[in-house]
Every structure is written in C-alpha cells, then in structure tokens.
C-alpha positions in Angstrom: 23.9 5.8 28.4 22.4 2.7 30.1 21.8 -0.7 28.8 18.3 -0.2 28.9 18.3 3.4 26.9 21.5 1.6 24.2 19.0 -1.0 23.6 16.1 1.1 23.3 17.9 3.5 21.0 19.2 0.5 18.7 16.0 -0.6 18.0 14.1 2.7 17.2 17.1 3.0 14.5 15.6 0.2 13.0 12.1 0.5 13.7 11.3 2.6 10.1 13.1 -0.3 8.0 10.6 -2.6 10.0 7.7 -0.8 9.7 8.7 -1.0 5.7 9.3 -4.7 6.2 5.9 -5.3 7.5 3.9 -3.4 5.7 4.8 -4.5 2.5 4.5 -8.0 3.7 0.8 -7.8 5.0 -0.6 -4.2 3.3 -2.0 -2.8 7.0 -0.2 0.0 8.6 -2.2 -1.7 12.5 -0.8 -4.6 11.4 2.3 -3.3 10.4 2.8 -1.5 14.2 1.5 -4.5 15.7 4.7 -7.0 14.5 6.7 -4.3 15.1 5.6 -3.8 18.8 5.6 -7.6 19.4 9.4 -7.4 18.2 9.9 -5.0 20.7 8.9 -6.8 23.1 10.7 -9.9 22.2 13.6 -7.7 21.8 13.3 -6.7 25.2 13.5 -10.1 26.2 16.0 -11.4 24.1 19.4 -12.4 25.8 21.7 -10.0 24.5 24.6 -12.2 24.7 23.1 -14.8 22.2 22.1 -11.8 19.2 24.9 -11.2 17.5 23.6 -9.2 15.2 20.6 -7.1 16.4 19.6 -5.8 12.8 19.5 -9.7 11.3 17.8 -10.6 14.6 14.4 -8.0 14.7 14.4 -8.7 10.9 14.1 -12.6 11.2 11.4 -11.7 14.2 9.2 -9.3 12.2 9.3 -11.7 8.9 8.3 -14.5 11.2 5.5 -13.1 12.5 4.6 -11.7 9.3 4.6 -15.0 7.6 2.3 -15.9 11.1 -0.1 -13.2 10.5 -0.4 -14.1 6.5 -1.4 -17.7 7.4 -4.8 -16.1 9.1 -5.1 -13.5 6.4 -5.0 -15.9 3.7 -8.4 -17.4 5.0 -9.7 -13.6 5.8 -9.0 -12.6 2.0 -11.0 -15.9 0.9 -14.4 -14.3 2.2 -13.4 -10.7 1.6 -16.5 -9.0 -0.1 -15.3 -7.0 -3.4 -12.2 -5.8 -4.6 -9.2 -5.9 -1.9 -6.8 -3.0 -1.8 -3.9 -2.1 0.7 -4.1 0.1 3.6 -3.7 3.5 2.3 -0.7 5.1 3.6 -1.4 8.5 3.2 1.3 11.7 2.9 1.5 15.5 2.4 2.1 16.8 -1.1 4.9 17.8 -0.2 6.7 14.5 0.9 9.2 14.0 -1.5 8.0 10.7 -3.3 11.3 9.1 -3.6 12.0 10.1 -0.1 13.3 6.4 0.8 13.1 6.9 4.9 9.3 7.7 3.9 6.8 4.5 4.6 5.1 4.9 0.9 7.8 5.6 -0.9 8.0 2.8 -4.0 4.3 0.7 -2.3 2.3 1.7 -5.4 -1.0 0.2 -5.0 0.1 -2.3 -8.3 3.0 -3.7 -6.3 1.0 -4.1 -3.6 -1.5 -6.0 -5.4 1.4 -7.8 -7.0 2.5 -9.1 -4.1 -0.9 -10.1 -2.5 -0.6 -12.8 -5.5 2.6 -14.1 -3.9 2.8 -16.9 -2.0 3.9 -15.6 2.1 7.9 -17.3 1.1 8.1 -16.0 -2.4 6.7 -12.7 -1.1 9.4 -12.4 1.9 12.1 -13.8 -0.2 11.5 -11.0 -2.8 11.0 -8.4 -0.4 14.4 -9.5 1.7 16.3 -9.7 -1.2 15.2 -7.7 -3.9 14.3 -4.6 -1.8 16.0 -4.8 1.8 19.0 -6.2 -0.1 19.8 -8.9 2.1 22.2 -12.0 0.1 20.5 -15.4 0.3 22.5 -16.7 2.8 20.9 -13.8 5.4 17.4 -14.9 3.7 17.9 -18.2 4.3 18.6 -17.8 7.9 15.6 -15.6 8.1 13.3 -17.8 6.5 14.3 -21.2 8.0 15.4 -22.5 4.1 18.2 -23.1 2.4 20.0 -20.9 0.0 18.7 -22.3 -3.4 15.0 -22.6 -2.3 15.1 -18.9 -1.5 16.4 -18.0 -4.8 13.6 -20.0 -6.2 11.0 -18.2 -4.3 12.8 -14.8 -4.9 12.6 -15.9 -8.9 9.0 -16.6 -9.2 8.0 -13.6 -7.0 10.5 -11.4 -9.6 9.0 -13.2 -12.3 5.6 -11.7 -11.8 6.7 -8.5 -10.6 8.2 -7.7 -13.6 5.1 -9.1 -15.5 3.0 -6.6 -14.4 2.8 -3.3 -16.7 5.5 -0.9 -17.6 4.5 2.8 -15.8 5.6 5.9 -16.3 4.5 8.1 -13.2 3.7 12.2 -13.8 6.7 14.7 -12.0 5.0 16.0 -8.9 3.5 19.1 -10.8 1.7 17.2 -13.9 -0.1 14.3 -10.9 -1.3 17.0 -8.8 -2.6 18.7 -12.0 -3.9 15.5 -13.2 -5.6 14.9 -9.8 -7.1 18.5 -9.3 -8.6 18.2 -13.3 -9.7 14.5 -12.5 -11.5 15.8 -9.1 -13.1 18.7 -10.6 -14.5 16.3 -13.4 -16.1 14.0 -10.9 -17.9 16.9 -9.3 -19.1 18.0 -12.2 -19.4 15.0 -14.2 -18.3 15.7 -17.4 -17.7 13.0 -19.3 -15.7 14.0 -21.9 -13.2 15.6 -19.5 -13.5 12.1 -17.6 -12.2 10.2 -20.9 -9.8 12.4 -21.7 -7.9 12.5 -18.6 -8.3 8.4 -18.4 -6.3 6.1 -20.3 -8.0 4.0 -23.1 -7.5 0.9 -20.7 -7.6 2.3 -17.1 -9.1 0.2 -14.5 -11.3 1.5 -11.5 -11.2 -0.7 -8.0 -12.6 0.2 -5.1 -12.5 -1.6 -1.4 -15.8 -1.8 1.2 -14.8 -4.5 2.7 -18.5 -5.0 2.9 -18.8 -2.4 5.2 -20.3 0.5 3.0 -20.9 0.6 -0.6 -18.5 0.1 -3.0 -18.5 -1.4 -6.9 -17.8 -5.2 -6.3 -15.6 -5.7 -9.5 -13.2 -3.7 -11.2 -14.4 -1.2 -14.0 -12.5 -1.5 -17.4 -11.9 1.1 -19.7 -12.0 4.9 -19.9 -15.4 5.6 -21.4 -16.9 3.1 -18.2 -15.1 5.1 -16.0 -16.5 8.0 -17.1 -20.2 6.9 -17.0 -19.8 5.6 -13.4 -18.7 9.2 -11.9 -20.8 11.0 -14.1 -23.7 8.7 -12.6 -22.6 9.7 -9.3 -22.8 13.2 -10.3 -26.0 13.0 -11.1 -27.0 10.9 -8.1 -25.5 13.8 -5.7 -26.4 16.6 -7.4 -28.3 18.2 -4.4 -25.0 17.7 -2.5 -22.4 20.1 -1.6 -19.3 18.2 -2.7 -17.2 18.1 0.3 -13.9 19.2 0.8 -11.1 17.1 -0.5 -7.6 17.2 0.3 -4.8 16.5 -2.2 -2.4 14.0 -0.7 -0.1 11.7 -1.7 -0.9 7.8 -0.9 1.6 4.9 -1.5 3.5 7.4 -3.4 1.3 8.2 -5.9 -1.3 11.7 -5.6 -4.3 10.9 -4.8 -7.5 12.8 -1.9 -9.0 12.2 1.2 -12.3 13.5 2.2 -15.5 12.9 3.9 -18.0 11.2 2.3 -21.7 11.5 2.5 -21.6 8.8 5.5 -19.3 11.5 7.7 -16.5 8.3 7.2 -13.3 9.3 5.2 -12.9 8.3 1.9 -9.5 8.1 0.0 -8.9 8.2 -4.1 -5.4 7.2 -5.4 -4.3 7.8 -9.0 -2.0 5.8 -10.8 -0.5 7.9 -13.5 1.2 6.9 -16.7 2.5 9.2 -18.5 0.0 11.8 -19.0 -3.1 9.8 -18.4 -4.8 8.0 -15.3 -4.0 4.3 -15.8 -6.0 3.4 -12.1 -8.4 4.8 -9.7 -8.4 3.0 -6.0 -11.2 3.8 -4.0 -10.8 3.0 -0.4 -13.6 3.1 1.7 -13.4 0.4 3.8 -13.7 1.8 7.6 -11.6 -0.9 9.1 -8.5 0.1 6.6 -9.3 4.0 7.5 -8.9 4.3 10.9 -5.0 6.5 10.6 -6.7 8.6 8.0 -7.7 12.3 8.5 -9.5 13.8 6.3 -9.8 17.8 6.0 
C-alpha cells in the first residue's frame, strides 16, 4: 500500500467519528461534510512527521473549525425567523437505533436543542469528553485551554443536559405504532385520537426558516396540539394526503413526505413512554436538501 492510499485509508477510518463530531457541534449534515472535507484537506497537507497521533490531530482540526463555523452561526441564529431545529438526519426503520456507527444514533432533537443553548467551549468540551470520551488533558490540547477550565465548561454544559426532562423512548414496535396512529389522526383530524396519543404537556415546534410557512412559536399542550392538525384537516380536505414514509430521524420515528409545495416535509416524534411528548416539523428547504421523500 502506498503512502498516499495508508493515509487515505487512515482517515476514512475516522471519517464517521468526525462526521459525529461535527454534527453534533453545528446541527447540519452540509456543514457537517464541509469540516470534514476541509480536514481532509489539511490532512493531506499536514507533515506526517510532526502528527503524532493522526486520530487527536483530525479531531483538534474538525473542533477548530467547528468552533470557527459557530462564531458565524451565532449571528445567523440571532435573525432566524421562528422556531430553530437541527438538520434532520433521516434513517430506515430498520436502522437499529442504538446502532452507535449510525450518524443519529443518541442526536434526539432535545439534545440537540440542549446543546444549541451551550456556549461553542462548553458545547465541545461536553461533547469531547462526555461522548467521544476523550480525558481533559486531550480536551485541553484540542481546545487551546487548560485542564481545569475544560472541566468547567464540561460541568455547566452537563449541568443543563441533565436538566432537561427524563424520557422514556417506545421499543421500535410501540413508536412506529405510535407514529402510524398519530399520522392517520392528522389526516383525518380527529381530535380525540390527537389527545389521546399526545401527552398532557407535549410541545409542537416546527422550522421555516422563513422560507415557507410554519407556526412561529412552539405549541403547548395536548388539547392545542390537537386543534392545530385538526385545523389543517379541515383546511386540506379537498387534498389527497400524500404519501408519507415512516423513517427514523435523529433516532427517534418519525415521516417524510411531499407537501402541498412539491418540497419535502419531515415530522419527528419524541416518545415517552406511551405518549408523544414532541412533534418537530422541519420544513425549512435549506435544512432539506439530503432528504428524499417517497
């Protein structure tokens, strides 16, 4: 094997873990692909004789320019019209959801929206440490800190991770139920179906990015939930409900299909227990472009 192909080889080994890395850090699968090709190509370049250790040196290069990207993002986020939700990284039913070489496999949309809240440091200390399991002494060499300030940072970030609520998700078999009976409700707009599938306190957010309609803030409670598809229902009655597809996104079941617009549409249930604690709506065109639907 030649240099070139060793090298080449070494870092598509660690390309998943980076794609992980990334994503979690900035919520966009492009954005995601993007540090991770600009580490390629710095890779590429690198002297080999000065990385001692290749898997410390793409990580310090991807959370780097993730912590770059953030700084732009943070001043995108503060005009961002409505309700903002992660990329939806979307899956077959059948992906196993603990599957840990899978992309989605613990990104619920909550942690996701937990993290947003982080600072960028807290959020790559946590991530490093808590979930890549790297010691502080490998964070602070990644982040450019020393060891106590990253366990500072790693703290607070735990601190509000573990602030946010308790769930208990369905097995595989009760979400897609859940999901089929929640998407035949919609259609149909039955109310009382609505409220009984939803939890007394479930929440309803859903992204446009301004780009096509979409409620601006979140909806509260199961009987509002209810109302708001059933309103729909009656809105569309005229039109054929299209096609969904029952998928898994960021772990979690969920559907994709084309809306009225002809632009795909995703729906993501959060389940606890035996009722839907969260609906995300994405239908933000810019954070659709990877998704298929039909």
């Amino acid at each position: 094997m030649t240099a070139l192909s060793s090298d080449a080889a070494l870092f598509e080994e660690r390309r998943r873990p980076l794609l992980r890395l990334a994503y979690r850090m900035l919520g966009s699968v492009a954005e995601a692909e993007d540090m991770v090709q600009e580490a390629w190509l710095r890779w590429q370049a690198a002297d080999r004789a000065a990385v001692g250790e290749p898997a410390a040196f793409l990580t310090t290069v991807v959370t780097r320019l993730c912590l770059d990207q953030l700084k732009s993002a943070r001043v995108r986020r503060e005009t961002y019209v409505g309700a903002w939700l992660p990329e939806p990284l979307v899956e077959s039913m059948t992906t196993e959801a603990a599957d840990d070489d899978g992309l989605a496999g613990d990104l619920s949309v909550a942690l996701m929206l937990t993290l947003e809240r982080l600072s960028p440091l807290e959020r790559a200390a946590f991530l490093l440490h808590d979930v890549f399991d790297l010691d502080f002494d490998a964070v602070a060499r990644v982040l450019g800190r020393n060891n106590a300030t990253c366990r500072k940072l790693a703290a607070r970030a735990r601190e509000h991770v573990r602030a946010s609520p308790t769930r208990y998700p369905a097995s595989p078999d009760q979400g897609e139920a859940l999901t089929r009976a929640f998407l035949a409700a919609t259609h149909s707009g039955d109310i009382a179906t609505l409220q009984g599938l939803l939890a007394a306190d479930a929440v309803l957010l859903a992204d446009g990015g301004g780009k096509r309609p979409a409620v601006m803030n979140p909806l509260r409670g199961a009987d509002r939930i209810a109302r708001f598809f059933a309103g729909l229902a009656r809105k569309y009655a005229d039109v054929v409900p299209a096609a969904a597809t029952l998928v898994r996104i960021n772990g979690m079941p969920g559907f994709v299909f084309t809306a009225a617009d002809g632009l795909p549409q995703t729906t993501t249930l959060e389940i606890d227990g035996d009722r839907i604690a969260a609906v995300y709506i994405m239908r933000n065109p810019d954070k659709l472009g990877h998704v298929r639907a039909g």
